[in-house]
C-alpha positions as CSV (number, residue, x, y, z in Angstrom):
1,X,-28.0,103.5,-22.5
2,X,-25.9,100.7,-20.4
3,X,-27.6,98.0,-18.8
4,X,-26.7,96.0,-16.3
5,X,-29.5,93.0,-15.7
6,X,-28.5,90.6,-13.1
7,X,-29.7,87.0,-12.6
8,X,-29.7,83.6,-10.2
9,X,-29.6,84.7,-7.0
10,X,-32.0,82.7,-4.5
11,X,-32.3,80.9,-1.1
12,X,-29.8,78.3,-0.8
13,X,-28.4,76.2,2.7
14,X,-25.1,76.6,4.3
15,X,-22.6,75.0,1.6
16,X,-24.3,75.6,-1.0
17,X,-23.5,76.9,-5.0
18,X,-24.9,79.4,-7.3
19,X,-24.3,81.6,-10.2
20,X,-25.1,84.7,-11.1
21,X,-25.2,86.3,-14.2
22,X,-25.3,89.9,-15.6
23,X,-26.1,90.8,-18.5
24,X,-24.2,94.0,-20.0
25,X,-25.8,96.4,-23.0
26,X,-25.1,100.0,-24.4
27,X,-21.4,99.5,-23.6
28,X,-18.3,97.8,-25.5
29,X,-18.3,95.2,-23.3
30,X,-15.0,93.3,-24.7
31,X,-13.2,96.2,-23.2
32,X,-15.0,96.7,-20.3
33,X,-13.8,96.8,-16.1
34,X,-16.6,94.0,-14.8
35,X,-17.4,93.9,-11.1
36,X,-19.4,92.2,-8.3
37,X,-20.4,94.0,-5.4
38,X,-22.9,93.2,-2.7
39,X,-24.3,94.9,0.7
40,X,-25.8,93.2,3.6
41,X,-28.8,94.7,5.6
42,X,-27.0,97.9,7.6
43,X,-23.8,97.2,6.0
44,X,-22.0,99.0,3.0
45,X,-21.7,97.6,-0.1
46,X,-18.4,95.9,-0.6
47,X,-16.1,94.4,-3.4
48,X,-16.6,90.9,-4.1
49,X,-14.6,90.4,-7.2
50,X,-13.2,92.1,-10.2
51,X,-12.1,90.7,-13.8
52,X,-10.9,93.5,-16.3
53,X,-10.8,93.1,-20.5
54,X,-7.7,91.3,-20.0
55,X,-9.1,88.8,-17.9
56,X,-7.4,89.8,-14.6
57,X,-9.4,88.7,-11.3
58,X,-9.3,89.9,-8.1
59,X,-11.3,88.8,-5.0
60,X,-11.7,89.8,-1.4
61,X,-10.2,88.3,1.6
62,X,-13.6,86.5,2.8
63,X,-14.6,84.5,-0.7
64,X,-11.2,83.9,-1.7
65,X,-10.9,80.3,-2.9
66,X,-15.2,80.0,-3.2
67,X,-16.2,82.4,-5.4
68,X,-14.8,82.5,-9.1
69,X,-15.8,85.8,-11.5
70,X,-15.5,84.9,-15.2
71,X,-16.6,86.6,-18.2
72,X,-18.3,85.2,-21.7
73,X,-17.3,88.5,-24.2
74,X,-19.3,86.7,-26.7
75,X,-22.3,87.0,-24.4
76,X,-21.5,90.2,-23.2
77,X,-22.0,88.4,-19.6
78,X,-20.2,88.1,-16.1
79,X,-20.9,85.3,-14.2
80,X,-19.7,84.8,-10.6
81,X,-19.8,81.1,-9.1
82,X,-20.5,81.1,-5.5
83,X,-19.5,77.6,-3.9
84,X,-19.1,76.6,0.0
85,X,-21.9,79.8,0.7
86,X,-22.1,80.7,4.5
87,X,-24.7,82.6,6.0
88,X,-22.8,85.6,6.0
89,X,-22.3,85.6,2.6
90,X,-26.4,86.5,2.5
91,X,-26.9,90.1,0.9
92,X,-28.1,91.7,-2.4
93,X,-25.3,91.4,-5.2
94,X,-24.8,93.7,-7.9
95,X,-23.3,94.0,-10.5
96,X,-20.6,97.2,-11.8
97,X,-19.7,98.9,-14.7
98,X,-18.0,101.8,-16.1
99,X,-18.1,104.0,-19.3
100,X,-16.1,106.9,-19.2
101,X,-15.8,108.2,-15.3
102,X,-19.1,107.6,-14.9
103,X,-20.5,104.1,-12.6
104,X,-23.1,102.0,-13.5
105,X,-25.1,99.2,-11.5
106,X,-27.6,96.8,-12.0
107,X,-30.9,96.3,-10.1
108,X,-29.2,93.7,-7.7
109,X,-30.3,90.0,-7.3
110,X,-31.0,88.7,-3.6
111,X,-28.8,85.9,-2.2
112,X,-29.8,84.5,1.1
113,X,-27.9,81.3,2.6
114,X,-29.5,79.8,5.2
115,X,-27.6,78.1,8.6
């Protein structure tokens, strides 16, 4: 079955770096639509970033230019580096698959940034 096993979130201060990592099994990862999402407390979950099999990358407006989403097919792993972190950036990330139509998410890692 596909599983999506997230790591390296944590409490960091106001400008700030981390990486996360997930971990992708059960799917042919090489080919694979890879995303990062995350949802604050009351808030819905929202896009952070996308890189597809070709390598494309997207990002939303609010961690354009901080946040970089790369991929390691030989791991099967999709990292996303968080740099300059504000507290608004705090939430729990996630990351997003698909196989077929149907969606797949990990457990979600917490990231808090602190003012």
């Amino acid at each position: 079955q596909v599983q999506l096993v997230e790591s390296g979130g944590g409490l960091v201060q106001a400008g700030g770096s981390l990486r996360l990592s997930c971990a992708a099994s059960g799917i042919n990862f090489r080919s694979a639509f890879m995303a990062w999402y995350r949802q604050a407390p009351g808030k819905q979950r929202d896009r952070v970033a996308f890189i597809t099999s070709a390598g494309t990358t997207s990002y939303a407006d609010s961690v354009k230019g901080r946040f970089t989403i790369s991929r390691d097919n030989a791991k099967s792993t999709v990292y996303l580096q968080m740099n300059n972190l504000k507290p608004e950036d705090t939430a729990v990330y996630s990351c997003y698959t698909n196989k077929g139509s149907a969606p797949y998410w990990g457990q979600g890692t917490q990231v808090t940034v602190s003012s």
